[in-house]
PDB file of N, H, CA, C and O in Angstrom:
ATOM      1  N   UNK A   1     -51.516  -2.641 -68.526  1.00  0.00           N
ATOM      2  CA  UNK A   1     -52.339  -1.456 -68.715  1.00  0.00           C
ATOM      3  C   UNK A   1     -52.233  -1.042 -70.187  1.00  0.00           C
ATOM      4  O   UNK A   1     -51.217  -1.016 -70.881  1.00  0.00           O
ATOM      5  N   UNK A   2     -53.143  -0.810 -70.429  1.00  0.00           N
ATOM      6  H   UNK A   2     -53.968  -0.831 -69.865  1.00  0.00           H
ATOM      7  CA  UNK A   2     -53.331  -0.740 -72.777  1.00  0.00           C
ATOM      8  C   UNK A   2     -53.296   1.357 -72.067  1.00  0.00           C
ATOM      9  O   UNK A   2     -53.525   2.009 -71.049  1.00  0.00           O
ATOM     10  N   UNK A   3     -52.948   1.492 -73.172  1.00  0.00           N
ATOM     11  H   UNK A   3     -52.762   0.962 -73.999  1.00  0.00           H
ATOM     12  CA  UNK A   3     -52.984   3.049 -73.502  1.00  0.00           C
ATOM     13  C   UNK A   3     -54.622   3.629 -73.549  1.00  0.00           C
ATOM     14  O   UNK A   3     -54.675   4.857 -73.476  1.00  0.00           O
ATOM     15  N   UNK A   4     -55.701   3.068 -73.639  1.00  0.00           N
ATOM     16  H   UNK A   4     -55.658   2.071 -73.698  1.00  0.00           H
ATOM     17  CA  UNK A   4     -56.545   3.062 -73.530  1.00  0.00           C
ATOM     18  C   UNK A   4     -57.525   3.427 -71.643  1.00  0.00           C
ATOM     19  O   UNK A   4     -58.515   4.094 -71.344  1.00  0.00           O
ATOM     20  N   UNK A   5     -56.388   2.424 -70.705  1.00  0.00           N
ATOM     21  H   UNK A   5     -55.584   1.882 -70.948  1.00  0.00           H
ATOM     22  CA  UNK A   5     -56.545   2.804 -69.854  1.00  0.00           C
ATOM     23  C   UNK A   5     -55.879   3.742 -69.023  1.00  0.00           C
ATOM     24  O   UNK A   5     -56.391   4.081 -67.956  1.00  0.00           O
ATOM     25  N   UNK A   6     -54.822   4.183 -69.392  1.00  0.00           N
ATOM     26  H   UNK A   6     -54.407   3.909 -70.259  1.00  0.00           H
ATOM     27  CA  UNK A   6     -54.351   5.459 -68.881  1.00  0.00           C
ATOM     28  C   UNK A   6     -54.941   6.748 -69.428  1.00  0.00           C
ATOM     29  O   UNK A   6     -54.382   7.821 -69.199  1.00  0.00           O
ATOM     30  N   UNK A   7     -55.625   6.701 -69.867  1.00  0.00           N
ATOM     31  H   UNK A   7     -56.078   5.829 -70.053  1.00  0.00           H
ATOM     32  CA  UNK A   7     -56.527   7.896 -70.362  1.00  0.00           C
ATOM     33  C   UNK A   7     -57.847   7.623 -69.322  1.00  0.00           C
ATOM     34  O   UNK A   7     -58.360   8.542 -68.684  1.00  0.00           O
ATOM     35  N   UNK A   8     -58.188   6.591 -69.273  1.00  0.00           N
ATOM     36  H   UNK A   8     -57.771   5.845 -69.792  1.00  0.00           H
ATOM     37  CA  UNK A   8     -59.825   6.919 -68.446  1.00  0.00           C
ATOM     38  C   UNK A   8     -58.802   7.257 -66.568  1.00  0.00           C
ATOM     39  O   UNK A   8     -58.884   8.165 -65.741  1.00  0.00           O
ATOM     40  N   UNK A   9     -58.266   6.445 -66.619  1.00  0.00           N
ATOM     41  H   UNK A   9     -58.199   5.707 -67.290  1.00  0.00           H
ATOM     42  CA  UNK A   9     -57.496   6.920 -65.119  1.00  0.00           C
ATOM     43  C   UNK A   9     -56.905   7.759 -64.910  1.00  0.00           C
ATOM     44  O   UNK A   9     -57.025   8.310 -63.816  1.00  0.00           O
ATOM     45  N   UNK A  10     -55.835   8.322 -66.043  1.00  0.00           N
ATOM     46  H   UNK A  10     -55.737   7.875 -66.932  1.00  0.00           H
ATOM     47  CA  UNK A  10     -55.325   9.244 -65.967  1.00  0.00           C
ATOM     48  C   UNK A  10     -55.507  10.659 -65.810  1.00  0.00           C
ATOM     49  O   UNK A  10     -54.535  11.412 -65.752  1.00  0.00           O
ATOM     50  N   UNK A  11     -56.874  11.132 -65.727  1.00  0.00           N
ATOM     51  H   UNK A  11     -57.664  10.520 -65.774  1.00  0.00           H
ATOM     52  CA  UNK A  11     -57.176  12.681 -65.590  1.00  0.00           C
ATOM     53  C   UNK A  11     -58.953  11.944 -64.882  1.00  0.00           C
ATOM     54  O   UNK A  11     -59.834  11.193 -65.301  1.00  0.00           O
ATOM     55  N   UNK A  12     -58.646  12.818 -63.521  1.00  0.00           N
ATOM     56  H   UNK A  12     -57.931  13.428 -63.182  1.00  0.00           H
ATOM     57  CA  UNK A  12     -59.600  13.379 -62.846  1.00  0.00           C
ATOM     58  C   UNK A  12     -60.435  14.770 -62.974  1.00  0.00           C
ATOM     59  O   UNK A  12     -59.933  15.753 -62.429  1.00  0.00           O
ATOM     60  N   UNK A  13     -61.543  14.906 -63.582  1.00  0.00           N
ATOM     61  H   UNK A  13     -61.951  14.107 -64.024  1.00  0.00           H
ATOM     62  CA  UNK A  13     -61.843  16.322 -63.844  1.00  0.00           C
ATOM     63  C   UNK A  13     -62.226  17.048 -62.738  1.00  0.00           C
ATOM     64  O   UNK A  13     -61.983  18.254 -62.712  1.00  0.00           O
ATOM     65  N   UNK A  14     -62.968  16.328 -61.520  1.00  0.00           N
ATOM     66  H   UNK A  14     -63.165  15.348 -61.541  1.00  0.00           H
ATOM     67  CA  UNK A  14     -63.102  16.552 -60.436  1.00  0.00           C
ATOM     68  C   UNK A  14     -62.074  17.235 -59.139  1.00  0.00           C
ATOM     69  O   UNK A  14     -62.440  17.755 -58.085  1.00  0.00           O
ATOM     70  N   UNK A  15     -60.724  17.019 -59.649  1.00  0.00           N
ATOM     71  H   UNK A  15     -60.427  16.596 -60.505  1.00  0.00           H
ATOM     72  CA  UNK A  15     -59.607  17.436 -58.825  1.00  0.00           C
ATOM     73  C   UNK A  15     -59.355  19.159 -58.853  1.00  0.00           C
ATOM     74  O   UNK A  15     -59.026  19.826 -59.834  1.00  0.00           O
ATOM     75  N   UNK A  16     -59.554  19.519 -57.810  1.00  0.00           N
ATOM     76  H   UNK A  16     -59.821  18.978 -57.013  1.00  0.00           H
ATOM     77  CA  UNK A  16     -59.264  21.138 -58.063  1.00  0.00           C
ATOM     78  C   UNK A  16     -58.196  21.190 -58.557  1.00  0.00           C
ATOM     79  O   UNK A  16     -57.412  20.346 -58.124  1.00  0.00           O
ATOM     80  N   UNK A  17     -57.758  21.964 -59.440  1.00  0.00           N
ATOM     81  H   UNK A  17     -58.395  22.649 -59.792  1.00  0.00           H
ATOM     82  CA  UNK A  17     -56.065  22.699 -59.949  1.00  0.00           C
ATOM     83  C   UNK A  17     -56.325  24.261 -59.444  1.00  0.00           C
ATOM     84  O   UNK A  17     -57.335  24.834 -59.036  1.00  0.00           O
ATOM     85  N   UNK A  18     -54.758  24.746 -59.690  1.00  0.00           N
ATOM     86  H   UNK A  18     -53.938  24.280 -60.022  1.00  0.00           H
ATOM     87  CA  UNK A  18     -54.288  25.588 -58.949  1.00  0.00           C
ATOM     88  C   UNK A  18     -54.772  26.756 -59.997  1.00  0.00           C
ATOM     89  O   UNK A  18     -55.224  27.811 -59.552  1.00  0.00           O
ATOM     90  N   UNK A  19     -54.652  26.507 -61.500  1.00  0.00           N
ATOM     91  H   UNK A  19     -54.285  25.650 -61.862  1.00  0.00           H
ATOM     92  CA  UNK A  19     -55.215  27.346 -62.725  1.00  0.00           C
ATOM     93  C   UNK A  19     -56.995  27.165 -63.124  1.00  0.00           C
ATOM     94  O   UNK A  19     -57.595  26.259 -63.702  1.00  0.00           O
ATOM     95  N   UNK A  20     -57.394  28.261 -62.617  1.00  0.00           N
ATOM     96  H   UNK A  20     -56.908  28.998 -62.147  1.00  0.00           H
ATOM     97  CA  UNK A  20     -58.876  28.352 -62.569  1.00  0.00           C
ATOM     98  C   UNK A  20     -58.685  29.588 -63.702  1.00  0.00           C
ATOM     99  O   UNK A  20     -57.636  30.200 -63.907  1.00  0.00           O
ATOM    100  N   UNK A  21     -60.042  29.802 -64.419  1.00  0.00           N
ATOM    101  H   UNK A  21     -60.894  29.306 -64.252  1.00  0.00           H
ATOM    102  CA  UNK A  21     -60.423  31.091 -65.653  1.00  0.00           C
ATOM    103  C   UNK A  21     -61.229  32.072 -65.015  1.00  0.00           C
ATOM    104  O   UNK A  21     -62.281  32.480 -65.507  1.00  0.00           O
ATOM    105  N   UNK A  22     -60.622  32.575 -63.611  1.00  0.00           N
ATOM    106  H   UNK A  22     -59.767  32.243 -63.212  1.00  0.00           H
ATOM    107  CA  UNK A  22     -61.158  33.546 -62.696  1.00  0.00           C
ATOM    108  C   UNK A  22     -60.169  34.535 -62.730  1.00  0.00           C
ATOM    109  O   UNK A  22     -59.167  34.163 -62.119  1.00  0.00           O
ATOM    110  N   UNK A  23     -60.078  35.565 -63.175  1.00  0.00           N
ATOM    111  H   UNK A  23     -60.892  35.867 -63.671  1.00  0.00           H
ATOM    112  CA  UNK A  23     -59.879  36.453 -62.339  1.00  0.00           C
ATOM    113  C   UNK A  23     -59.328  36.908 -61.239  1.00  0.00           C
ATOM    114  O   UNK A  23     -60.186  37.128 -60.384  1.00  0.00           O
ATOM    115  N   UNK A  24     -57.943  37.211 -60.799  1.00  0.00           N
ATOM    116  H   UNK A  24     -57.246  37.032 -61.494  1.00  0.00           H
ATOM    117  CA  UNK A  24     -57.722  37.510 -58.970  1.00  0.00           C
ATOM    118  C   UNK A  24     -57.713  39.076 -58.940  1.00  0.00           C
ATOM    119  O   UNK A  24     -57.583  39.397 -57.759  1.00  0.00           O
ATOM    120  N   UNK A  25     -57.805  40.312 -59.823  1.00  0.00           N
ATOM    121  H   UNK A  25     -57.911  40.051 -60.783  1.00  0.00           H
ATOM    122  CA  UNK A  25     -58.641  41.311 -59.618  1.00  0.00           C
ATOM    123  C   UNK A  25     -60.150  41.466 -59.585  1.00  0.00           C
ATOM    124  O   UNK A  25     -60.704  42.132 -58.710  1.00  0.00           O
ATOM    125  N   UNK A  26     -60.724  40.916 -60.435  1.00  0.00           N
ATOM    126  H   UNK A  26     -60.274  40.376 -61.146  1.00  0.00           H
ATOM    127  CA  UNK A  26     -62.551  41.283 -60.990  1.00  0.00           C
ATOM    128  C   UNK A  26     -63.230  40.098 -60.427  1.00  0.00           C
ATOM    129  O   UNK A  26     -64.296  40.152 -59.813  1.00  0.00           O
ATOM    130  N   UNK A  27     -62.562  39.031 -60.667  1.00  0.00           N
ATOM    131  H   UNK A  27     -61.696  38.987 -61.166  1.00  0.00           H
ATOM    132  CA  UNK A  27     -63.794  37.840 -61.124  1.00  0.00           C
ATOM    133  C   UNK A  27     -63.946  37.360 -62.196  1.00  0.00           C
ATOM    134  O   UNK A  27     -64.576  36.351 -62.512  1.00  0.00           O
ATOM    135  N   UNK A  28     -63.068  38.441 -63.132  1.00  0.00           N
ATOM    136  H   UNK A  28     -62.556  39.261 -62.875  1.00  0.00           H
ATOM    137  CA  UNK A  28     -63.874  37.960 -64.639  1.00  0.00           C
ATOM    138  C   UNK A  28     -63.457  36.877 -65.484  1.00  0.00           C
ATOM    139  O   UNK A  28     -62.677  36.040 -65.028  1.00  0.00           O
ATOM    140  N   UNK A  29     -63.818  36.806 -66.482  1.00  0.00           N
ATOM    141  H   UNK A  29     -64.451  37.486 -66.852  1.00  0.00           H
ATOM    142  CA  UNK A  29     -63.089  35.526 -66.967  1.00  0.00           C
ATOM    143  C   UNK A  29     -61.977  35.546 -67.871  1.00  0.00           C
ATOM    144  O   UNK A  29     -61.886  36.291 -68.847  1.00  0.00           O
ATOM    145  N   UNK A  30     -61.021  34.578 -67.452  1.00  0.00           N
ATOM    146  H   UNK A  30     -61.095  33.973 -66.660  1.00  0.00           H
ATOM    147  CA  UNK A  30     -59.226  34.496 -68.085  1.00  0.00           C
ATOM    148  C   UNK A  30     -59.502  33.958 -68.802  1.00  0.00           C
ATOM    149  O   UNK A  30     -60.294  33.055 -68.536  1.00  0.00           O
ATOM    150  N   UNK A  31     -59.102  34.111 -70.039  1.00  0.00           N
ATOM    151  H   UNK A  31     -58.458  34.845 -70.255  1.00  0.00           H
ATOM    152  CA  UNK A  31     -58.326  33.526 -71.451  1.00  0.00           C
ATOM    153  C   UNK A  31     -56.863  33.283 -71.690  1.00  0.00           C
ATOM    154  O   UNK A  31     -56.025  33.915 -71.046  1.00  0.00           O
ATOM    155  N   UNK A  32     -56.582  32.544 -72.439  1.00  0.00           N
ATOM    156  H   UNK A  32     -57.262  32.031 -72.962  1.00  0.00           H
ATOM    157  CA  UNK A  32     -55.188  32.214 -73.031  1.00  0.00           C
ATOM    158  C   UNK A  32     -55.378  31.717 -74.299  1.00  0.00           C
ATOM    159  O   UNK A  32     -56.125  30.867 -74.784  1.00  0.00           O
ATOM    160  N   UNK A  33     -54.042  32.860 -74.953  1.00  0.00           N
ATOM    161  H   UNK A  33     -53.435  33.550 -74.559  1.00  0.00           H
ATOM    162  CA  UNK A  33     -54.102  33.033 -76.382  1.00  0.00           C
ATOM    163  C   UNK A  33     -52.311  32.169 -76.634  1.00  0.00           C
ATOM    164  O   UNK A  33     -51.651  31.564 -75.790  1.00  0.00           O
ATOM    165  N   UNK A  34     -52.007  32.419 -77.967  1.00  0.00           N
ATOM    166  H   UNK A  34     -52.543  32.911 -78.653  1.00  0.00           H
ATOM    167  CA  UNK A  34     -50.517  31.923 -77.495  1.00  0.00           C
ATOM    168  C   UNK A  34     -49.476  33.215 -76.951  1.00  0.00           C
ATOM    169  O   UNK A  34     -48.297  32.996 -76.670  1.00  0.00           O
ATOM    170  N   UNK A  35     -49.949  34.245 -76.876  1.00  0.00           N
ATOM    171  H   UNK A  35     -50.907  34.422 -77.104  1.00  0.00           H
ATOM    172  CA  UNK A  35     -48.843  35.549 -75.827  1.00  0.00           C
ATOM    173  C   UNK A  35     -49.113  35.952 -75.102  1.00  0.00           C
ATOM    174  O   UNK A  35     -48.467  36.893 -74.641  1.00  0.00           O
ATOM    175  N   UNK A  36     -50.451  35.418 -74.421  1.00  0.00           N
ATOM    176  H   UNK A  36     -50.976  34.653 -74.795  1.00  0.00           H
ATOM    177  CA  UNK A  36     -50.708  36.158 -72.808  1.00  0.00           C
ATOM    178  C   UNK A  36     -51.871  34.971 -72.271  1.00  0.00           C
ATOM    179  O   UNK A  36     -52.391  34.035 -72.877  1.00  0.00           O
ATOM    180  N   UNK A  37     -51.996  35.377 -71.097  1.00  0.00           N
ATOM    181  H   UNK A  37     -51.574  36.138 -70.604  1.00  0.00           H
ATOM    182  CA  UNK A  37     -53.123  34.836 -70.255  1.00  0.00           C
ATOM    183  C   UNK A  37     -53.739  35.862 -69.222  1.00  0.00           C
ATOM    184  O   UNK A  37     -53.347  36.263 -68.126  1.00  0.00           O
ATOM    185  N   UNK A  38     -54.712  36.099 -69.893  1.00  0.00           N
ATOM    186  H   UNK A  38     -55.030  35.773 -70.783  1.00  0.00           H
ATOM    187  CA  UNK A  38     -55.061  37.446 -69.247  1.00  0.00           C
ATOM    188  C   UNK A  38     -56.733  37.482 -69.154  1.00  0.00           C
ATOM    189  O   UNK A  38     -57.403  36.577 -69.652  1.00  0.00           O
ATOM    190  N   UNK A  39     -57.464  38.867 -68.315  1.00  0.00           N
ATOM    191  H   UNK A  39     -56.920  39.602 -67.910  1.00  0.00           H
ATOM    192  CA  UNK A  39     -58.668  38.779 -68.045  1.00  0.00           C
ATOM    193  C   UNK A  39     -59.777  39.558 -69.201  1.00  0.00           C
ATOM    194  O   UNK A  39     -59.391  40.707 -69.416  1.00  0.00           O
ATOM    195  N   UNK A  40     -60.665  39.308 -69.748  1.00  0.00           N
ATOM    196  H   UNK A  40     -60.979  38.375 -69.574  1.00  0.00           H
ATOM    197  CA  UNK A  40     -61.417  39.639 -70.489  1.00  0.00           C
ATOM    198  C   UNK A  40     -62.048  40.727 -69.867  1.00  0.00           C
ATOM    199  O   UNK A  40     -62.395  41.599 -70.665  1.00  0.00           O
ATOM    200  N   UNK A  41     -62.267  40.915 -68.851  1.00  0.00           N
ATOM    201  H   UNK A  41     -61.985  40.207 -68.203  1.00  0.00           H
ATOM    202  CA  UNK A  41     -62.847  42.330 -68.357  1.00  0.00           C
ATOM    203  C   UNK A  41     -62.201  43.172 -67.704  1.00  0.00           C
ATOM    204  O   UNK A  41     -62.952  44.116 -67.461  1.00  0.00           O
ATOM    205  N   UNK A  42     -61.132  43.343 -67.263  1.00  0.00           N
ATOM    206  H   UNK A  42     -60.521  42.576 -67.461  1.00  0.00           H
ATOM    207  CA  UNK A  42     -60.351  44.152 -66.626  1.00  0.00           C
ATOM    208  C   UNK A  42     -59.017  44.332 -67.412  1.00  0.00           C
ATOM    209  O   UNK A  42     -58.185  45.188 -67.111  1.00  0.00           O
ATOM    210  N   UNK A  43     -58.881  43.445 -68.455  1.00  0.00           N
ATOM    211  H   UNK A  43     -59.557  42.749 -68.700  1.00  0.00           H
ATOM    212  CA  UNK A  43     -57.178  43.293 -69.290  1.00  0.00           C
ATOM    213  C   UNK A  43     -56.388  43.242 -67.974  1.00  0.00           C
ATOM    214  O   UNK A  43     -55.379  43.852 -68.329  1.00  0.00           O
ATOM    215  N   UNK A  44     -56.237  43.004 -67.034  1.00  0.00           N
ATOM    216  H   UNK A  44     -57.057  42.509 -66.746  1.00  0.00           H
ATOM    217  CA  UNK A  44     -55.371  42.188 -66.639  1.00  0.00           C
ATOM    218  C   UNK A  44     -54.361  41.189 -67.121  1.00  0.00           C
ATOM    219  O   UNK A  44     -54.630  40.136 -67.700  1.00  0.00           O
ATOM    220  N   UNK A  45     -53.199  41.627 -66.824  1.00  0.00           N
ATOM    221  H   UNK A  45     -52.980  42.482 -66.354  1.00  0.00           H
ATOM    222  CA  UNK A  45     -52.009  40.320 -67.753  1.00  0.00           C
ATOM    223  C   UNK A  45     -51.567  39.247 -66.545  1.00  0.00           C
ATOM    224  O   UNK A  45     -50.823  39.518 -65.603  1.00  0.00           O
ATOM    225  N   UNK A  46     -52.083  38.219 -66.759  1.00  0.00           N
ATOM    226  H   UNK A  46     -52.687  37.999 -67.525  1.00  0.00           H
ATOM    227  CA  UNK A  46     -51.515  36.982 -65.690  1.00  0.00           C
ATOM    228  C   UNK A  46     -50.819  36.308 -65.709  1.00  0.00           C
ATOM    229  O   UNK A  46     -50.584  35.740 -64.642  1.00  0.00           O
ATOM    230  N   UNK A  47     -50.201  36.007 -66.662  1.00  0.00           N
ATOM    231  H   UNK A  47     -50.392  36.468 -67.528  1.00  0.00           H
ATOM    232  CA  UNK A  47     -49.013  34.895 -67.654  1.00  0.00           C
ATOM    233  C   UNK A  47     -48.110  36.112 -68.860  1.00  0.00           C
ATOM    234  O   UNK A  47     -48.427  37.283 -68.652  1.00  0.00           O
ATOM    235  N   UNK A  48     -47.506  35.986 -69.540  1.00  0.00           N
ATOM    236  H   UNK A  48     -47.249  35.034 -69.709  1.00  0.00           H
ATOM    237  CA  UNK A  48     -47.093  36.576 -70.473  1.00  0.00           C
ATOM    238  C   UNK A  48     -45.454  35.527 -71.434  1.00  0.00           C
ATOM    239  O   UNK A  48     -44.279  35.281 -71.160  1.00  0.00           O
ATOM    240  N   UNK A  49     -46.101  35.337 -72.202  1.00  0.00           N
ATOM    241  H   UNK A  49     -47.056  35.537 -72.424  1.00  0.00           H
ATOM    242  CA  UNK A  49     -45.103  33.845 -73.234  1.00  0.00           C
ATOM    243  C   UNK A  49     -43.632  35.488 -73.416  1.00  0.00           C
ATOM    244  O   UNK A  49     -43.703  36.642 -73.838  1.00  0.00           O
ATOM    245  N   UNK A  50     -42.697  34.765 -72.913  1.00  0.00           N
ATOM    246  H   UNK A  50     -42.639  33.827 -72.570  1.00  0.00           H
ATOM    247  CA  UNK A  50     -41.639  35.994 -72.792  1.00  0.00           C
ATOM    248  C   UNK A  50     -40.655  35.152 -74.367  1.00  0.00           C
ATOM    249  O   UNK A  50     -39.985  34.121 -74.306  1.00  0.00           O
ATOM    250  N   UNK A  51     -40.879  35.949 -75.516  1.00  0.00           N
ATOM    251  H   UNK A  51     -41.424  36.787 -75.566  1.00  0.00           H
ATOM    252  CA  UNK A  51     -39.327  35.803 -76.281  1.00  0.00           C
ATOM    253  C   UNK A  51     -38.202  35.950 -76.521  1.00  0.00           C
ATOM    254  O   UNK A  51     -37.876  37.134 -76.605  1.00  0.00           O
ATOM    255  N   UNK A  52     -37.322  35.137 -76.698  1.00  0.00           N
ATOM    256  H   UNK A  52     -37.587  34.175 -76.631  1.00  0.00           H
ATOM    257  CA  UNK A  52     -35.913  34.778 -76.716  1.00  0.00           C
ATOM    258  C   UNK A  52     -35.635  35.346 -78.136  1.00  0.00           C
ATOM    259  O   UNK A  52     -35.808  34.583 -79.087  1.00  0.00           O
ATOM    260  N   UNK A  53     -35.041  37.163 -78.460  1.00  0.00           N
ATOM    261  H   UNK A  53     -34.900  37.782 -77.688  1.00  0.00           H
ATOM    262  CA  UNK A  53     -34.581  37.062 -79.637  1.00  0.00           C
ATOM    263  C   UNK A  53     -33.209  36.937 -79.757  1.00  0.00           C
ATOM    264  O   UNK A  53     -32.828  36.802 -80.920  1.00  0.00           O
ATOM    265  N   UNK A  54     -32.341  36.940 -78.894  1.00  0.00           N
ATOM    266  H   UNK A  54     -32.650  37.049 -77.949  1.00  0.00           H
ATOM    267  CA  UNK A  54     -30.706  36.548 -78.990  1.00  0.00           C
ATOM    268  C   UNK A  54     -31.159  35.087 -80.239  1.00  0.00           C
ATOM    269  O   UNK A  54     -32.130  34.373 -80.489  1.00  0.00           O
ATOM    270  N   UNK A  55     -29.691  35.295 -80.735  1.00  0.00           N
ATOM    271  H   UNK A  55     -28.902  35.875 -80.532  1.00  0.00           H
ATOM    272  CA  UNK A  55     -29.319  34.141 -81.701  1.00  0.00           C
ATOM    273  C   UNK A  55     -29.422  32.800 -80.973  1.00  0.00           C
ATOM    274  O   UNK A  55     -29.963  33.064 -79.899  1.00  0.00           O
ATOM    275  N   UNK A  56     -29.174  31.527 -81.034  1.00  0.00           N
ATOM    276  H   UNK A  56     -28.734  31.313 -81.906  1.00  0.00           H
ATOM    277  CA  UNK A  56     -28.781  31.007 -80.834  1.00  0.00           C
ATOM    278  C   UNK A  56     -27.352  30.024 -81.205  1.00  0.00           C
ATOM    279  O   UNK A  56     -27.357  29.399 -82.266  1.00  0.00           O
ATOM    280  N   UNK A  57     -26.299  29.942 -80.390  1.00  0.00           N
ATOM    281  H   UNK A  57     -26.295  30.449 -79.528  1.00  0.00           H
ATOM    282  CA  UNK A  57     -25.278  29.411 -80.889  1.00  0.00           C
ATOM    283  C   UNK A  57     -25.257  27.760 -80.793  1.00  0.00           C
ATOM    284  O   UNK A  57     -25.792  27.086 -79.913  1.00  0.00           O
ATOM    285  N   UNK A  58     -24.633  27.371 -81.728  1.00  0.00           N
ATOM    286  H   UNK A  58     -24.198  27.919 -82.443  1.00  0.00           H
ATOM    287  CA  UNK A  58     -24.515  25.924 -81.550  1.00  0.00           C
ATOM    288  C   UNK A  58     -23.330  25.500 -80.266  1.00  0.00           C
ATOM    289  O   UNK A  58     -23.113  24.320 -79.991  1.00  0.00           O
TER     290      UNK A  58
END
């Protein structure tokens, strides 16, 4: 298999996923930015990128 063909096989666009750009208050349509995933008509927050400011130790 060339790398070539794991790309045409590898993604079905046809397959439902579980992440649709709907809405589960309005309907309206979800966006994702890099700090939220949220609804364009209701601001709804659906995701939220949470930061780590503690240090990190080696």
């Amino acid at each position: 298999m060339t790398l070539s063909d794991s790309y045409a096989t590898g993604f079905d666009e046809d397959v439902p996923s579980e992440l649709t750009n709907q809405c589960p208050r309005c309907g309206g349509l979800v966006t994702t930015n890099v700090i939220e995933t949220s609804c364009e008509d209701c601001d709804l927050v659906i995701d939220e990128q949470q930061t780590n400011h503690r240090p990190e130790f080696a």
